[in-house]
N, C-alpha and C positions, 0 to 999 in steps of 0.2 A: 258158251253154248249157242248163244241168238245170233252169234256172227256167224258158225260154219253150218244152222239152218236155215238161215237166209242165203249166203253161198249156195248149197245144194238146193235149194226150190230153185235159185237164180238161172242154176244149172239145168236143172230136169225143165223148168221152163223155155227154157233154149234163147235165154237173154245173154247179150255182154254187160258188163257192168257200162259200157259206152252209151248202151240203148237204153238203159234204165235209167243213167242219169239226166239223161235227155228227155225221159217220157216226164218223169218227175221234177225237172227242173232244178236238178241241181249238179254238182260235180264230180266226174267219174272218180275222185280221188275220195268223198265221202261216200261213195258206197263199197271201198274198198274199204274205207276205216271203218266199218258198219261191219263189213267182212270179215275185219280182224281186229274189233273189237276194241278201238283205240279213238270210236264213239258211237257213242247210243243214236238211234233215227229218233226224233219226238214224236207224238202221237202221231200227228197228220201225214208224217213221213213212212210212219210203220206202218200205219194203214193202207196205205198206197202201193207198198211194195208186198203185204200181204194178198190185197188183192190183183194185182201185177202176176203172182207167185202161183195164185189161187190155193193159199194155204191159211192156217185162223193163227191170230196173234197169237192165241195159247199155245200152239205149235212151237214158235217161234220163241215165245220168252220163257219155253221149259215148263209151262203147267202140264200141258200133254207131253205124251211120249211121241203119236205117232199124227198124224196128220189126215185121217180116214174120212175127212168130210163130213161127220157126226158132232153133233155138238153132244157132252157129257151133259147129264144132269146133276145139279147139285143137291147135297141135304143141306140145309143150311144148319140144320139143328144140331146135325152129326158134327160140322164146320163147327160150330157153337159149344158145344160139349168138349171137342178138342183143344178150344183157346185159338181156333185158327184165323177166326175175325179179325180184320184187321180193325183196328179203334181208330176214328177218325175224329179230332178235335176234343182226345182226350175224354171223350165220353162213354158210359155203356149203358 
């Protein structure tokens, strides 16, 4: 899913995978495996190319559907009720 939404920003942004890996400093070959999904960009990477994209990481790794420049609000309580927390360090 995060690889053919980054494509299509890539796209609608009117980049080459050439130009992107040059702004970012890295290889037109890892933003094609970013592409198709054959590896993940790290934080500092996704960030870069989200803002590059001008689209939100949630976009990108499937928490949104669509990309409308709105941040959602959360419940945390509703997240909480559900089990949707994630537990960090084994604790609650």
């Amino acid at each position: 899913m995060f690889g053919e939404r980054l494509k299509q920003a890539r796209i609608k942004a009117k980049y080459s995978q050439e130009e992107i890996a040059e702004i970012i400093n890295t290889s037109r070959s890892n933003i094609s495996k970013y592409e198709c999904e054959k590896l993940e960009p790290n934080i500092e990477t996704l960030r870069q190319l989200c803002i590059l994209y001008r689209v939100s990481a949630d976009y990108v790794i499937g928490i949104k559907d669509n990309d409308n420049g709105k941040c959602d609000s959360i419940n945390i309580n509703q997240h909480n009720n559900n089990n949707a927390v994630i537990n960090i360090g084994g604790k609650k």
